[in-house]
C-alpha positions as CSV (number, residue, x, y, z in Angstrom):
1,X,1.7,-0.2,17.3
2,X,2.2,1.3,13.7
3,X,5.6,0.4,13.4
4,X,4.9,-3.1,15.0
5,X,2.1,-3.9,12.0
6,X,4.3,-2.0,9.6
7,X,7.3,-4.1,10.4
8,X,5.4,-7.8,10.3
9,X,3.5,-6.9,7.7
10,X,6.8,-6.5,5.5
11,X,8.0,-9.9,6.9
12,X,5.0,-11.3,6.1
13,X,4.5,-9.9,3.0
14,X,8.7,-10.3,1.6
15,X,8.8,-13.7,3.1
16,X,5.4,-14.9,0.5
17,X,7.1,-12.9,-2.1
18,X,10.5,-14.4,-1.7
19,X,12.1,-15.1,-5.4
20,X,9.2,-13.2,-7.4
21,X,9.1,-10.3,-9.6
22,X,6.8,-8.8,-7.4
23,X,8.1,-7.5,-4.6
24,X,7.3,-5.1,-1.1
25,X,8.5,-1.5,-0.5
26,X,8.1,0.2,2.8
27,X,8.0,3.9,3.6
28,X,9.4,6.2,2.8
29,X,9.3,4.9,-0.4
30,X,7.6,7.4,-3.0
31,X,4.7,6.6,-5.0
32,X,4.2,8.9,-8.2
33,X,1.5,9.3,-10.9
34,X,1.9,11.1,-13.7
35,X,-0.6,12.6,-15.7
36,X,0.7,12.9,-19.1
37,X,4.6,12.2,-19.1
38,X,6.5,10.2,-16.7
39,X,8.9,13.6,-16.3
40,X,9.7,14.8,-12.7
41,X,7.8,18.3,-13.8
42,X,4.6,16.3,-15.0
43,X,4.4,14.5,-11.6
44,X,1.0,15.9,-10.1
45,X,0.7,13.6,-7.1
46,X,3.1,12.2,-4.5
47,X,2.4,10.2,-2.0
48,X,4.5,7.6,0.7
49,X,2.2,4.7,1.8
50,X,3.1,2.5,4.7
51,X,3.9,-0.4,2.3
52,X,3.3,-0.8,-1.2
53,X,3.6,-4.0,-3.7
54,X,5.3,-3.3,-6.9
55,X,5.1,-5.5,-9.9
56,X,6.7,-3.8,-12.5
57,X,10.3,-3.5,-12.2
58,X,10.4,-0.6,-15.0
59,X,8.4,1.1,-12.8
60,X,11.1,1.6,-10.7
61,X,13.6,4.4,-10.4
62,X,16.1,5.7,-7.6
63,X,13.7,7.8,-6.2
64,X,11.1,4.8,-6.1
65,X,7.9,4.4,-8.5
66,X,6.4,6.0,-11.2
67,X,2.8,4.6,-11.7
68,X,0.5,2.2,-9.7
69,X,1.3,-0.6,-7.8
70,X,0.0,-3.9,-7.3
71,X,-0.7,-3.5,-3.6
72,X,-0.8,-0.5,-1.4
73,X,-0.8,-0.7,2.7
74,X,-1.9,2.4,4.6
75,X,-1.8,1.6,8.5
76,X,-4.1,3.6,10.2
77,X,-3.5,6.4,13.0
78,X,-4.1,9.4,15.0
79,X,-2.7,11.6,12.5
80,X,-4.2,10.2,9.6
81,X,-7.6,12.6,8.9
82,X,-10.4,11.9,7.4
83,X,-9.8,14.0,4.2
84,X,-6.2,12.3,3.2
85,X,-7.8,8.8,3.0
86,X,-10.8,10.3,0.9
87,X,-8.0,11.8,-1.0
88,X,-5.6,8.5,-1.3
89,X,-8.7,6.4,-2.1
90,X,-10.0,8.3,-4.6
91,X,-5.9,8.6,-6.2
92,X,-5.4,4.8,-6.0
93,X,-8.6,3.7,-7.7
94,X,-8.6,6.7,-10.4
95,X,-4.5,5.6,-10.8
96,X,-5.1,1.6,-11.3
97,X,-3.9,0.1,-8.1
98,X,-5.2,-3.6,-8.1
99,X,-5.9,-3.7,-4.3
100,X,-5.6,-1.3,-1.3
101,X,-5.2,-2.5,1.9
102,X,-6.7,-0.2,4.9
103,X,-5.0,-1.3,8.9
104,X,-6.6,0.4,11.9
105,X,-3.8,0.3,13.9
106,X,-6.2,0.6,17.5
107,X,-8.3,-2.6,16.3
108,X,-6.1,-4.2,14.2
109,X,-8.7,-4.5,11.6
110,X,-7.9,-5.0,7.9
111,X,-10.3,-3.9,5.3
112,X,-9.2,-5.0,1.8
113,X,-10.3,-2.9,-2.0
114,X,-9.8,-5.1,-4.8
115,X,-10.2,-3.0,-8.1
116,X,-12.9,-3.8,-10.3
117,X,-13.5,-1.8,-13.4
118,X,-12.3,0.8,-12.7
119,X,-13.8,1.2,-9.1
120,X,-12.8,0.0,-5.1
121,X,-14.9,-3.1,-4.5
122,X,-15.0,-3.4,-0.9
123,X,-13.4,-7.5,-0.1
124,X,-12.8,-9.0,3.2
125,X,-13.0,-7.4,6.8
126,X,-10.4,-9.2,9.1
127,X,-11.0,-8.1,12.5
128,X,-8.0,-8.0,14.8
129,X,-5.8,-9.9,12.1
130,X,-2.4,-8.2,13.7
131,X,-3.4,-8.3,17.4
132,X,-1.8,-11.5,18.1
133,X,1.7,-11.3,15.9
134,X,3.6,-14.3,17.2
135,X,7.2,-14.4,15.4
136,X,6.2,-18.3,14.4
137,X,3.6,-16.4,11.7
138,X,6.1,-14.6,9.5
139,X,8.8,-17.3,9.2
């Protein structure tokens, strides 16, 4: 079911961002903050989300993205605990991500963060938004 959500989700999402600056990267892709330099040794967290938005081409690098991204996508499942959502949450809203999208992969539900001064402001609650994926919906 991840990789089902995953993989429409980046249809979805790369079809609507067709032609723009903007556009979707999908795991394993690596996300990196920096805390004073942009220099591999200065990197103090790393992390892979299932899909990420990047608007910033200079962002970019071979080794993926230095810095926050527009969008972040973290699908939901078994082995995701408790403590590395705190974790992520509390490194994409301290890092400037604009919006973090959270997908429980068993419901389907999609709970969307939009940042707002500084701080996740809880937005819509889709319930079962990925339950019925027809391929008509992502062409």
């Amino acid at each position: 079911m991840h990789q089902k959500i995953s993989g429409a989700l980046f249809l979805r999402l790369g079809n609507f961002l067709r032609g723009e600056t903007c556009q979707i990267y999908s795991a394993p892709f690596d996300l990196r903050f920096p805390k004073n330099s942009n220099e591999d040794d200065e990197i103090q967290d790393e992390v892979q989300p299932d899909s990420c938005v990047i608007c910033d081409p200079d962002k970019l690098d071979d080794r993926g993205c230095i810095g926050a991204s527009g969008l972040i996508v973290e699908i939901l499942s078994p082995g995701n605990s408790k403590t590395e959502l705190k974790h992520k949450f509390e490194l994409y809203e301290s890092n400037g991500v604009w919006e973090y999208w959270i997908i429980h992969a068993e419901t389907q539900d999609l709970l969307i963060y939009i940042l707002t001064r500084g701080k996740f402001i809880p937005g819509n609650v889709l319930f079962g938004k990925f339950k019925s994926i027809k391929k008509t919906d992502y062409l």
